[in-house]
C-alpha positions in Angstrom: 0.0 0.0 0.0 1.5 3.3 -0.6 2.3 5.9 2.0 3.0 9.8 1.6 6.7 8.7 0.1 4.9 8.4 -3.3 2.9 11.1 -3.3 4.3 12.8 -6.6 4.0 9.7 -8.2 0.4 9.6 -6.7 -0.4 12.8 -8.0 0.9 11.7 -11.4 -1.4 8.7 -11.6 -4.2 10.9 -10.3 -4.0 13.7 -13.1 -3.8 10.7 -15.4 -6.7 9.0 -14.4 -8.7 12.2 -14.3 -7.2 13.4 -18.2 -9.2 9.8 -19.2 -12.4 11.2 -17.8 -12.2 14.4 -19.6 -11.9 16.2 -16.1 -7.9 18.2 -16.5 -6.5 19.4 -13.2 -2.6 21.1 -13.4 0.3 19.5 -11.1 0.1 21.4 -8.8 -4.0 20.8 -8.1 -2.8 17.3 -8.0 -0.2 17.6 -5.4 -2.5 19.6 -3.1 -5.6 16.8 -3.4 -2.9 14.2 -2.3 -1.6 16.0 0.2 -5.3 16.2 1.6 -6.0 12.5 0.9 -2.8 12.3 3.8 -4.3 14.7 6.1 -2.0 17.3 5.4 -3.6 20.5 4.7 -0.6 21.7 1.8 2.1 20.5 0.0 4.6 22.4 1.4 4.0 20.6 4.5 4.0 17.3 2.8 6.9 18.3 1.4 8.9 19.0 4.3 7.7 15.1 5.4 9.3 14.1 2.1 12.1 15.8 2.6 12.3 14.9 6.7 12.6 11.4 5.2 15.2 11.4 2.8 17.5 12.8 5.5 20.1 11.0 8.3 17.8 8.9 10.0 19.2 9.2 13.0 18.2 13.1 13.1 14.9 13.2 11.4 12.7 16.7 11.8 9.6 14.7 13.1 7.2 11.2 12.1 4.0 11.2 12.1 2.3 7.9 13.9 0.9 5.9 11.6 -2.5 5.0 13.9 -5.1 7.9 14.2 -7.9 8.9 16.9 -11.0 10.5 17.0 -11.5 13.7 18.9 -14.1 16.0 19.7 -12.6 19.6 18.7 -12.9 23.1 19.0 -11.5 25.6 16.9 -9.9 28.8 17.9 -10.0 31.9 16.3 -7.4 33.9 17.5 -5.4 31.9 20.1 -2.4 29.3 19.8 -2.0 26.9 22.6 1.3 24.8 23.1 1.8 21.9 25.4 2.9 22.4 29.0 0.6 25.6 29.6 -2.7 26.2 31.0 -4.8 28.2 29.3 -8.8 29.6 29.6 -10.6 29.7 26.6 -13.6 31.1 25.9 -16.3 28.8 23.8 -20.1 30.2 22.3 -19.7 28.0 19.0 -22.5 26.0 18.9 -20.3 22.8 17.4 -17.9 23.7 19.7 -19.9 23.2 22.9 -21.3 19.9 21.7 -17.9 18.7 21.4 -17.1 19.6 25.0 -20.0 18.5 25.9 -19.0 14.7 24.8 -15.2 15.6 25.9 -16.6 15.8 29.5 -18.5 12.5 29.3 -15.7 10.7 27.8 -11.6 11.0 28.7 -12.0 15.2 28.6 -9.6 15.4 25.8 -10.2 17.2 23.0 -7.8 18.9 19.5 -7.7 22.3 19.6 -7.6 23.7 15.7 -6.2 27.0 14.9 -8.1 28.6 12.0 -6.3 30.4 9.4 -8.8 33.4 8.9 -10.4 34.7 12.4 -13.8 35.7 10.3 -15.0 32.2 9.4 -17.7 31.3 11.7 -18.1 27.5 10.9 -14.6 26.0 9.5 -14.2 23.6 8.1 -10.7 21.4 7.2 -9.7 23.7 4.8 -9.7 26.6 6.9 -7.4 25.2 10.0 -4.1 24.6 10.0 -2.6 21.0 9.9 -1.0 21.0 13.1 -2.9 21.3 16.4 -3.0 20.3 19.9 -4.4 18.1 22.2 -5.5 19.3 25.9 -6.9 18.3 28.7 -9.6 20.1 30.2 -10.1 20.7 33.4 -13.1 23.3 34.4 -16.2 24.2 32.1 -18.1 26.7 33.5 -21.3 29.0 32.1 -21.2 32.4 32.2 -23.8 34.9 31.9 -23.4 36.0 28.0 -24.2 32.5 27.7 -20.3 31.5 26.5 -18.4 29.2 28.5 -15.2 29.9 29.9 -12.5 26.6 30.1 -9.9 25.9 31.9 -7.5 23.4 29.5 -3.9 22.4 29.9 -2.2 21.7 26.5 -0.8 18.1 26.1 0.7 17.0 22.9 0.7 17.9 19.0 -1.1 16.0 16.5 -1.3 16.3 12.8 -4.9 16.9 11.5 -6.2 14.5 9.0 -9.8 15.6 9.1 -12.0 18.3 10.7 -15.5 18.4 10.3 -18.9 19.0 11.9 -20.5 15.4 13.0 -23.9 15.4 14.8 -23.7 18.6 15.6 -20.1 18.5 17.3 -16.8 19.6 15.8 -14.6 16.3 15.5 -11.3 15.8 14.0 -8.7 12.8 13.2 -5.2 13.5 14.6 -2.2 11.4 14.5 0.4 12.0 17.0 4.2 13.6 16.4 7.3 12.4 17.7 9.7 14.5 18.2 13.0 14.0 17.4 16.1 13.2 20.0 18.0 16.5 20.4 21.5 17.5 20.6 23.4 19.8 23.5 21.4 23.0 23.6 22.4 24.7 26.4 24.5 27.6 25.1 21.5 28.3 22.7 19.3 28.1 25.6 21.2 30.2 27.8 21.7 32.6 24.9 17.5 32.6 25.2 17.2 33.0 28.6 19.5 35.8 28.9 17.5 37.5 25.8 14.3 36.9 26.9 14.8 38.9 30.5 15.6 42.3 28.1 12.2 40.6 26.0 9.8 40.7 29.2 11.5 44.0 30.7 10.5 45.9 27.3 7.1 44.3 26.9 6.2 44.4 30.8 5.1 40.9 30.7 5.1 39.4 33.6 6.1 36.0 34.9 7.4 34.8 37.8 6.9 31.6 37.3 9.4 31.1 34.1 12.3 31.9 36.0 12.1 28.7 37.9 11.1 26.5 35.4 14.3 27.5 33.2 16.1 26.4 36.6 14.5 23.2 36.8 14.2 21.9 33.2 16.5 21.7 30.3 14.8 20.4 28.1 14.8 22.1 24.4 11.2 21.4 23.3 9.6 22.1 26.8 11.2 25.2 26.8 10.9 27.0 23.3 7.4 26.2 24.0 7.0 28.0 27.1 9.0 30.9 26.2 6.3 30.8 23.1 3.5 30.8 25.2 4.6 34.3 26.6 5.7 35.7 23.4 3.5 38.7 21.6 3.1 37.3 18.5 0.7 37.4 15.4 -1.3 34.3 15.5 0.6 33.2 12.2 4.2 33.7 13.8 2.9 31.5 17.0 1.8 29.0 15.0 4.4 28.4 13.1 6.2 28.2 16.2 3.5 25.1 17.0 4.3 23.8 13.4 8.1 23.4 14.5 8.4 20.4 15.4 12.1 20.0 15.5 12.7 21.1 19.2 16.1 22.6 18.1 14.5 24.7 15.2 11.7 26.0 17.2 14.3 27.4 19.8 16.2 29.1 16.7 13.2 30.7 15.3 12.4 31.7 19.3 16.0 33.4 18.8 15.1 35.1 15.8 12.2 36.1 16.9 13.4 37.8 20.0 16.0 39.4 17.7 13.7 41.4 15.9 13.4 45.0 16.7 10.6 45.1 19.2 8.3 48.6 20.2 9.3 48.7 23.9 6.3 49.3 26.2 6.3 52.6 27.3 7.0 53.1 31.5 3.7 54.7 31.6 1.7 51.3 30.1 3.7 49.4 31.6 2.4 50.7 35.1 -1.2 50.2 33.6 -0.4 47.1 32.9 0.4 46.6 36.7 -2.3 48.1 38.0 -4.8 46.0 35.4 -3.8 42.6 37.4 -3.5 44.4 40.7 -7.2 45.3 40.4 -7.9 41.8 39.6 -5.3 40.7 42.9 -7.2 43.1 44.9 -10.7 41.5 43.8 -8.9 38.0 44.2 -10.0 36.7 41.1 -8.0 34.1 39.0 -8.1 36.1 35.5 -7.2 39.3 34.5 -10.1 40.8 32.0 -10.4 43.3 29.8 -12.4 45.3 32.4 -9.5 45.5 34.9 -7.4 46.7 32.0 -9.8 49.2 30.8 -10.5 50.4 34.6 -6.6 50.8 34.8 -6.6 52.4 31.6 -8.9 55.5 33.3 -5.5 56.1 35.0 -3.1 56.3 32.3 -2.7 59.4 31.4 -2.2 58.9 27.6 -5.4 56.5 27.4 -7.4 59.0 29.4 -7.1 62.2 27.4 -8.0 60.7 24.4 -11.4 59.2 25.8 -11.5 62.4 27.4 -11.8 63.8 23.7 -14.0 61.6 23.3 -16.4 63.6 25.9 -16.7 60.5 27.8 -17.6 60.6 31.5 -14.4 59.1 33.1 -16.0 58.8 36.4 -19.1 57.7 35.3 -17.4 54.9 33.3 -15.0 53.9 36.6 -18.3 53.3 38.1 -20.0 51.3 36.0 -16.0 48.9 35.9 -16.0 48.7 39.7 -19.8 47.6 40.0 -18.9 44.9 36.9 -15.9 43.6 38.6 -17.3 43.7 42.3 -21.1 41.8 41.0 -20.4 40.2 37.6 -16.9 38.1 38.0 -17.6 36.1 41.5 -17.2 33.1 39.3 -13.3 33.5 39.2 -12.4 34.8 42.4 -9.8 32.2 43.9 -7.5 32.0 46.1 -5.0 30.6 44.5 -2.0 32.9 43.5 -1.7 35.7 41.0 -4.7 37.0 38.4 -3.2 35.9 35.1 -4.5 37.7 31.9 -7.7 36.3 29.6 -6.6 35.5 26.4 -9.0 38.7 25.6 -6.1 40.9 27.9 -3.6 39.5 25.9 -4.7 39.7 22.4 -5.5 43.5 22.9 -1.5 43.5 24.1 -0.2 42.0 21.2 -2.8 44.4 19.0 -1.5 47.6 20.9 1.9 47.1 19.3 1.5 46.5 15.9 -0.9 49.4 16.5 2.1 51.2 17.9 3.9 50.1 15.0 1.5 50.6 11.9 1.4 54.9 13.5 5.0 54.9 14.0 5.1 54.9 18.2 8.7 54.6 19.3 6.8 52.8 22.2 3.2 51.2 23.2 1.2 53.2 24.9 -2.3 53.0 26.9 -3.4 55.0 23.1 -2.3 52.0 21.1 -4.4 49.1 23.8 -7.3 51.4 23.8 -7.5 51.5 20.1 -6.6 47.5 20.6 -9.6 46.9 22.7 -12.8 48.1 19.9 -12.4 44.5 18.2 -13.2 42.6 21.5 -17.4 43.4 20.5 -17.9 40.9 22.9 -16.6 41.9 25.8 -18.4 44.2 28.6 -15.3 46.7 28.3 -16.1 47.3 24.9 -19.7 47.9 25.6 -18.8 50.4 28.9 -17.2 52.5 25.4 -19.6 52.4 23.4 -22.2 53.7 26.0 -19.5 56.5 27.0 -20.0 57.5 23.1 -15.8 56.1 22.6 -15.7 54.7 19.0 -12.5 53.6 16.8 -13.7 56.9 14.8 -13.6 59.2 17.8 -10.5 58.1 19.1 -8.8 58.1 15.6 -10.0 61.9 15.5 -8.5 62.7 18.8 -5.4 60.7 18.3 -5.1 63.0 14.2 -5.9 66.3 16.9 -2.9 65.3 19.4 -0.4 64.8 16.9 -1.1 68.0 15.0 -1.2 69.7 18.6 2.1 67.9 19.4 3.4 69.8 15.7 2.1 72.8 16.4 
């Protein structure tokens, strides 16, 4: 039986077969409709198989199991898990609460799918990418919008082979990757470590936690991942840091990454930053929302010009935040450690500095996360600003005003 080492010749025969039917497709049609008949969503990715197998077998990039499982799935819009992290995520799909519906009666493992365009509402195998991730989940709870917020910790890669809606459910076919045995790494690693300080320092990310786990691990794979986790990143450059499955590549392109010139955070945001997840500390609650950052936001005094601009009533607004955050989030207070930010928080973090960098900031300010924030329609915060009269259009205005101010 042939296997994805004769998929050019497979793709030959194919076009063939089809020419005798009157039905012409070009090579390169060919080569894609084998690469999906494998479960791999391109032929570039095949093709980095192929070429994975013609090399030293003692090194090879990665294998993909030859058995296959089922798995309810979810896919995710605008978040990339990796293994060794906990995340929450935040589900309202109606396919993707089935499937964790049937996770939770069954071994509460599910594939997470990364979609490759945000705005598709029901995807389908075409539209996620070929490598995801298996988790484990470990809370589902309901909140009041009617979404459900779950706790997950990421487990393994897999390689998608299908992804499709089945009774309802999202459910995909995955095959498992092994990694590759890896050489000495730890001048790269240290070379990582050392980088990634400066990294946090001029992002204001915080975590405590990463210190002691470069301490304690030295392990290549385990920790390109959860330097990755921390990163701001598109969603395309994180996943092709999932797609890495070379352990020793993946902790190069971290390097390269980290390399790149980066829009420090300014010491003002920074603070706002702080304060966000000391008002959620304060409430004890487990997440960091986009309502603690927007309350800590009233306080920055770039953020706060501009929405006062906007005409909106800053106190009016810090009341309606404090009576949301002291009546609305009793579901995540805990008293377990440090608030950590909602995958909501962070995505408006990593939107504030390409914001900062498409205007030409030499640094991210609370401006660039307020103008961040309008995509999350969702989200209360969002709402608050919209009933305050602060629109993308205002603010653009008032930001056009400033700078000819700032000329002038």
């Amino acid at each position: 039986m042939r296997d994805f080492r004769d998929a050019k010749a497979m793709a030959q025969t194919l076009r063939e077969s089809l020419t005798i039917k009157a039905v012409t497709i070009s090579h390169s049609e060919s080569l894609e409709l084998v690469s999906r008949m494998f479960g791999v969503a391109d032929w570039n990715t095949l093709s980095a198989l192929l070429q994975a197998e013609r090399r030293d077998t003692a090194a090879p990039i990665a294998q993909l199991k030859a058995t296959t499982a089922f798995y309810p799935a979810v896919p995710l819009r605008d978040l990339v898990p990796f293994p060794n992290a906990t995340y929450p995520m935040f589900v309202g799909r109606e396919g993707s609460v089935q499937a964790l519906n049937q996770a939770f009666e069954g071994g509460r493992e599910i594939v997470i799918a990364i979609q490759r365009d945000a705005g598709v509402d029901d995807p389908r195998f075409a539209d996620v990418y070929e490598i995801g991730i298996v988790v484990q989940l470990l809370e589902l709870e309901l909140l009041g919008d009617g979404t459900f917020r779950v706790l997950t910790r990421g487990l393994r890669r897999v390689a998608l082979r299908s992804f499709a809606t089945e009774a309802g459910a999202y459910r995909a076919e995955a095959a498992d990757v092994s990694e590759p045995a890896v050489r000495d790494a730890r001048d790269l690693i240290r070379n990582i470590y050392q980088r990634f300080q400066d990294y946090t320092a001029a992002h204001g990310i915080l975590v405590p936690d990463i210190w002691l786990f470069f301490d304690q691990t030295r392990d290549p794979g385990q920790i390109a991942d959860i330097v990755a986790t921390r990163m701001k990143l598109p969603i395309r450059d994180k996943y092709e840091l999932l797609a890495t499955l070379d352990p020793m590549k993946r902790l190069e392109r971290i390097e390269a990454l980290l390399d790149l010139p980066q829009r420090p955070v300014s010491p003002t945001y920074a603070a706002t930053n702080r304060r966000a997840l000391g008002h959620a500390d304060r409430h004890r609650h487990q997440y960091a929302t986009l309502e603690h950052l927007l309350l800590a936001l009233i306080d920055d005094a770039d953020a706060s010009a501009v929405m006062r601009a906007c005409d909106a009533d800053l106190g009016k607004l810090r009341q309606s935040l404090t009576q949301y955050l002291d009546n609305e989030l009793k579901h995540i207070v805990s008293e377990a450690g440090s608030a950590v930010p909602t995958p909501a928080f962070e995505r408006v973090d990593q939107r504030a500095v390409l914001h900062a960098q498409e205007v030409g900031n030499p640094a991210v300010t609370g401006v660039n996360a307020l103008v961040a924030l309008f995509p999350e329609t969702r989200s209360p915060a969002a709402r608050m600003l919209a009933e305050q009269g602060v629109s993308r259009f205002r603010v653009d205005k008032a930001i056009v005003r400033q700078a000819g101010k700032d000329k002038g």
